[in-house]
N, C-alpha and C positions, 0 to 999 in steps of 0.2 A: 381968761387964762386957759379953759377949755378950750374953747376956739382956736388961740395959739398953739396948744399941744397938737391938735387935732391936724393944723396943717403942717406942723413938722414932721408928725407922723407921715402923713400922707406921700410927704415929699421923699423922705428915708424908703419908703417902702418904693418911689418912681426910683429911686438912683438905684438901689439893688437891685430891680429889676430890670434899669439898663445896664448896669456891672456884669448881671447874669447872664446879660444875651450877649454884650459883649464876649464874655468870656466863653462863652458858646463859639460865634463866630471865631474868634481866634482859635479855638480847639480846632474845630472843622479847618481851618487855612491852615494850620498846625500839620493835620491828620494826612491830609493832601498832599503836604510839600513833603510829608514823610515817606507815605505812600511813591512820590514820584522819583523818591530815590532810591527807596528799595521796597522794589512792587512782589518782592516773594512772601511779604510781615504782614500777617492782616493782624490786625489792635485786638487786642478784647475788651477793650470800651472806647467813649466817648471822651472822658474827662480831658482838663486841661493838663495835670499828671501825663497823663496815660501818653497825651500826645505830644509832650515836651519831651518824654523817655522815648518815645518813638524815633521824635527827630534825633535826639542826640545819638541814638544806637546809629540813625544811618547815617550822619557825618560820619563818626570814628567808622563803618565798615567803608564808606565814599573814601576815606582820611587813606586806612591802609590798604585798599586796591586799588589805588588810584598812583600820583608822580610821588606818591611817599615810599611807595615800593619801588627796591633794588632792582637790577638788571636781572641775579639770579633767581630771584621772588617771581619777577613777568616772567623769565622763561617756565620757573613749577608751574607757573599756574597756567602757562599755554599748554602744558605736555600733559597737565591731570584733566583740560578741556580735550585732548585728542584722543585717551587711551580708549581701550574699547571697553573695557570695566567700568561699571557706575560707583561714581564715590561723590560722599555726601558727606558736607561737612554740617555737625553741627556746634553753635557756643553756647557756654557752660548756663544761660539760660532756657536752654532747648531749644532757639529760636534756629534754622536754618541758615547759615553763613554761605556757603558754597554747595555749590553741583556742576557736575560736567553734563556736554550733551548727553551721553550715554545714560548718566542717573534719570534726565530729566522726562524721557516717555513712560518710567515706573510713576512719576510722583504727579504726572498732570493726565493719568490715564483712567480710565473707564473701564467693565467689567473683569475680565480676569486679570490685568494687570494693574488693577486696584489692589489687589490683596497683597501687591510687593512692599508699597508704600506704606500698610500698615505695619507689617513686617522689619522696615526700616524704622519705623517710629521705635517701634518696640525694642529694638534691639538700643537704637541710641539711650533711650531711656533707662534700661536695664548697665550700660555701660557706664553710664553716670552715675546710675543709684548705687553703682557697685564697684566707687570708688577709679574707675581705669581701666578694671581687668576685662581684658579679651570677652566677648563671648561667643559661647557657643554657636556653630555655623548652624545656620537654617536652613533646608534646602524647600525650596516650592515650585511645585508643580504648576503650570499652566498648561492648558490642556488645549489650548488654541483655537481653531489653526491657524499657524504649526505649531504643534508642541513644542513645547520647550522646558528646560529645568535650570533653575538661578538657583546659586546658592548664596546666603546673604551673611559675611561676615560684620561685626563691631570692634572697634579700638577705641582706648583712651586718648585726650590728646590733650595734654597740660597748656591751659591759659596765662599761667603764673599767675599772678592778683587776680585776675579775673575769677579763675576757679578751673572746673573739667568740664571738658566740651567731650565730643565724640565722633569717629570716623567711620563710617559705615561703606562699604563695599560689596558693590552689588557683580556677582561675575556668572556670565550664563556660559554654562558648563556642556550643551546639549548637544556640539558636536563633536565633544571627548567623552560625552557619554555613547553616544551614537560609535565613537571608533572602539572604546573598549570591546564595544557588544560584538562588533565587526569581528576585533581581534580574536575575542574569545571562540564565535565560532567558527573563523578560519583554521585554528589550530585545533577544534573538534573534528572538522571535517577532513582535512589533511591527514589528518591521525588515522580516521575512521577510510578516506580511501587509500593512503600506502597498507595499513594496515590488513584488508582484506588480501589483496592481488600476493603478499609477500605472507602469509600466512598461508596461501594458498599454494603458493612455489616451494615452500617449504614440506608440507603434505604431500605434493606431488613426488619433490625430491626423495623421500624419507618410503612414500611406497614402490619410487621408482628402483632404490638401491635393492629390493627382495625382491621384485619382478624376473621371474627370467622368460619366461613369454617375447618376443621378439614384436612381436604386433600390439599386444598389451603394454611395452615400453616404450613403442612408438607413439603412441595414442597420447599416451603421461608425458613424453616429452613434446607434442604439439602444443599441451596444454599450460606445459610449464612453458613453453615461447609465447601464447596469447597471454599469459600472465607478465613476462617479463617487459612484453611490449604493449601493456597496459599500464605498468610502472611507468615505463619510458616514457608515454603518452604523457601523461599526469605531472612528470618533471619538465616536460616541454612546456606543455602548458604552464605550468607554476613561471620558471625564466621567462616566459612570452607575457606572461600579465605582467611580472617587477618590472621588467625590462619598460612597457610601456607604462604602467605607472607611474613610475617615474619621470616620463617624458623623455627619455634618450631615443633622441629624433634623431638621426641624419640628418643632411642638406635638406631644407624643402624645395623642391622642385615641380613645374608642373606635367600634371604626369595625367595621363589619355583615360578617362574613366574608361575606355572601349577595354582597352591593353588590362587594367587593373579584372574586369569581371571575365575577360579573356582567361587571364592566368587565370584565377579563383575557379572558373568552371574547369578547366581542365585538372586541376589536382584532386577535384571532387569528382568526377566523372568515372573512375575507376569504379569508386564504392555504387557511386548512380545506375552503374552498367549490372551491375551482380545484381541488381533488386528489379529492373526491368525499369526504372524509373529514368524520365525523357527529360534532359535538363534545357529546356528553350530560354535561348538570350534574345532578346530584343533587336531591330535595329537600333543598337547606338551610333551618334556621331564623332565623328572622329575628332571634331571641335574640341566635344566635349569635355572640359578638364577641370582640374583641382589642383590646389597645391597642397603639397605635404608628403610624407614620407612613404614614398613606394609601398615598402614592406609592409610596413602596419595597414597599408588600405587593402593589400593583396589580402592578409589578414583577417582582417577585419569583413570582409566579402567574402572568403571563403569559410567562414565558422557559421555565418546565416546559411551560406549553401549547405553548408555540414551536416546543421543543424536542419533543415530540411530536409533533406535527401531521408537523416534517421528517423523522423517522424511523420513521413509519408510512408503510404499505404504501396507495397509493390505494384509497379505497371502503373501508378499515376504522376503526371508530371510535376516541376519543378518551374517557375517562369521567374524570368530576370530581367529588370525592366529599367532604362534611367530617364530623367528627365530634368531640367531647369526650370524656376520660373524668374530666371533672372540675376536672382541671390544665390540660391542653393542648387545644389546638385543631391538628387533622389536616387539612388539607389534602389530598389524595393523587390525583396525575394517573398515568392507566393508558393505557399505549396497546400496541396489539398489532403492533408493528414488528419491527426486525430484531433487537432485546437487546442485550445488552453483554457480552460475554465476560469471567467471569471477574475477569483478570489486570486486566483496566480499571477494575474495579468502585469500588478506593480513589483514583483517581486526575481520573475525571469530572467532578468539584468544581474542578480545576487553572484557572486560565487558560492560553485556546490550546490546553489537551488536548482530543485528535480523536481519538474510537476508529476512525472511518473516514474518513481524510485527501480519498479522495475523494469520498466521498457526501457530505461538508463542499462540498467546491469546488463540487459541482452545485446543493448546498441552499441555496451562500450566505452561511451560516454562519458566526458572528466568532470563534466558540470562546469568547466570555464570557459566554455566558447563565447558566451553569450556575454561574461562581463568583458573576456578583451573586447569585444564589439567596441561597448558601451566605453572602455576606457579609450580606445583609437579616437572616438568620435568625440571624446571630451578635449583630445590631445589638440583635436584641428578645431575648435570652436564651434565644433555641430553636434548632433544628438540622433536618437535611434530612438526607432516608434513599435509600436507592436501594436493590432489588430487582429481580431481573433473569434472564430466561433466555435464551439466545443463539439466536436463529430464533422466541422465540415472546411475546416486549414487554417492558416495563419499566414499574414503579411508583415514582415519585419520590411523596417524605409531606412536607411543609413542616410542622414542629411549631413551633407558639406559643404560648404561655402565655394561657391564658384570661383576657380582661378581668375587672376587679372590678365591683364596682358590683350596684343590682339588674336591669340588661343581661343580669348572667350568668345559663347556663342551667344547668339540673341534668345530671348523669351524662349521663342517658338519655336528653337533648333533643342535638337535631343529627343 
């Protein structure tokens, strides 16, 4: 009878242990087919449990993203795949339900844009635990490069039966941050230069009405005309940046780089001539062209010369040089003045930025030359370089895109 027990036993203890492995293998072919349908779920275990719940969560997410969704269900959910805000769905078991591209380089990324992902967790978790209600916006710094600042909102989002899931939205905010900052100090500087030149006409006006001096009232009213026509300067400038900011082009047309740095040097050569300073232009070709708006390139050429001419040293020259390699058309004004240091170098381009506040006040200077450059050359799909030694000049390059047409020149013309 021993004996008999002994091999029932034996045989009881074979079957669960193939039951066991059994049910092993099916978990793992379970956990796989689960995985292959929705590869965002990792399990927290092994069990056959774990991997029945598994499969079945991602049928029903397969069930309704799939031909069980309406026409206007596919169209939300193409337009919440396109927008540029990251949004993150999650269901009322925490698990991750949806992401658009935009969520998806916070939540599969590495060092500093790791910290968004935990930021996102947190926030869904808190909107759950807390019933629905909104929460509080997070804002995080990444510090790059490039910088950037996300702010990270949560909402509730009723499952009905199911329970509360949660919607989180991820929105980088850093080049509305970046134009505030813009905003704010354009309207400090604008302030700070109407405000001196018209503070100053006013003083002049007010000692000119008790003057009776005839030479001494002359003198007060030169100064109140260099004030008036430093106002005037300053209101030019302002319309000549909006104006091109905004891109209000003319016709494009191709137009003779020789002709554009022609004009430019002659409007500038008045001031060039008073200081002793020698404005040499290049042989250009006459090929040599560009499309895009006359005015703004005329512009845009002569505010480098400008800007040259005021920060050279009198008696030293001014050189204006063009060239292609093909693509572009180079521009490049050289002058042997005092350079720019450095720390300045990315900042020049600014409107109202003065690397020297007061060799500005003496020159007269609006401090916008240098951004319409920068905006002309954004208008035409090219860009402006700076080069620079501190005590011994500076080379600004206006790059443009070489006209089409048979205008253009080859390589090695220009």
């Amino acid at each position: 009878m021993t004996s008999v027990l002994a091999v029932v036993a034996v045989a009881a203890a074979v079957a669960v242990a193939v039951l066991l492995l059994r049910e092993r293998r099916l978990a793992r072919r379970l956990l796989q087919a689960g995985r292959r349908l929705n590869p965002d779920v990792v399990p927290t275990g092994t069990g056959l449990d774990e991997a029945t719940s598994l499969v079945e969560r991602a049928i029903d997410r397969t069930l309704l993203g799939g031909a069980h969704r309406s026409v206007a269900e596919e169209r939300l959910a193409s337009a919440l795949l396109m927008i540029p805000q990251g949004i993150v769905v999650f269901e009322p078991d925490g698990v991750m339900g949806f992401r658009n591209k935009a969520a998806t380089r916070y939540l599969t990324a590495r060092h500093g844009e790791a910290l968004v992902e935990e930021v996102i967790d947190e926030i869904a978790g808190a909107v759950m635990s807390g019933g629905g209600r909104p929460s509080p916006s997070r804002t995080v710094d990444l510090f790059g490069p490039p910088r950037r600042t996300l702010v990270v909102r949560g909402f509730g989002v009723d499952h009905g039966d199911a329970g509360l899931g949660a919607l989180v939205v991820i929105d980088d905010v850093t080049d509305r941050r970046r134009l505030e900052a813009v905003r704010r100090d354009f309207v400090t500087n604008i302030s700070h230069e109407l405000k001196t030149p018209v503070g100053g006409l006013a003083l002049l006006a007010e000692t000119l009405v008790a003057e009776d001096d005839p030479a001494v009232a002359r003198r007060l009213a030169e100064r109140m005309l260099t004030e008036a026509f430093r106002v005037g300067r300053t209101i030019d400038d302002l319309l000549e940046l909006s104006r091109i900011e905004a891109d209000e082009v003319g016709g494009r047309e191709e137009v003779s780089v020789r002709s554009i740095v022609g004009e430019a040097a002659d409007r500038v050569r008045g001031a060039a001539d008073q200081r002793g300073i020698d404005i040499r232009v290049g042989d250009i070709s006459e090929r040599l062209v560009v499309l895009g708006d006359r005015r703004q390139l005329v512009s845009a050429t002569y505010n480098l010369l400008e800007n040259a001419v005021k920060y050279s040293e009198d008696g030293s020259p001014v050189s204006v040089r063009a060239r292609t390699d093909g693509r572009f058309v180079e521009i490049s004004v050289e002058d042997r003045g005092i350079g720019i240091p450095r720390r300045d170098l990315a900042r020049v381009f600014e409107r109202f930025y003065r690397v020297d506040r007061a060799r500005s006040r003496e020159t007269g200077g609006t401090g916008l030359g240098l951004a319409i450059v920068r905006h002309v050359a954004n208008n035409h799909a090219g860009d402006v370089r700076v080069e620079s030694t501190e005590g011994e000049g500076s080379t600004f390059t206006l790059r443009l895109p070489l006209g089409a047409g048979p205008v253009a020149v080859s390589p090695q013309a220009g």
